[in-house]
Steps between C-alpha positions, in 0.01 A plus 500: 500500500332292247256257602477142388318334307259254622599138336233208469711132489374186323532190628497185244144347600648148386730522820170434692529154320840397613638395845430767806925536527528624154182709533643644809871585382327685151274679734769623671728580261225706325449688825876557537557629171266814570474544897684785455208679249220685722161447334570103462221287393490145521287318209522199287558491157136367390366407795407160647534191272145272590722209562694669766518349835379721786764432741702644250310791511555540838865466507547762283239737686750431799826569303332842391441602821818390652631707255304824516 
């Protein structure tokens, strides 16, 4: 049988910017759409923005690993 791929997803950095709900329902979404793929990676798009607040950080940390 052929084996998958592995697939890297990107989330929007500017989410990090937003409201912790919003950040939280993309996050998930983005993990939804490719839970299915072995070899998932998590990453954001262009990594952290300076002006990002760290307890935003930290949410989505936690929604990654909720949903790993």
């Amino acid at each position: 049988p052929e084996v998958p791929h592995p697939v890297q997803g990107n989330l929007d950095p500017v989410l990090l910017l937003g409201d912790e709900a919003t950040l939280r329902r993309r996050t998930r979404s983005l993990i939804d759409a490719v839970s299915e793929r072995r070899g998932w990676i998590f990453n954001l798009g262009h990594g952290v923005i300076k002006e990002t607040p760290p307890e935003n950080v930290a949410a989505l940390v936690d929604e990654v690993r909720r949903g790993s």
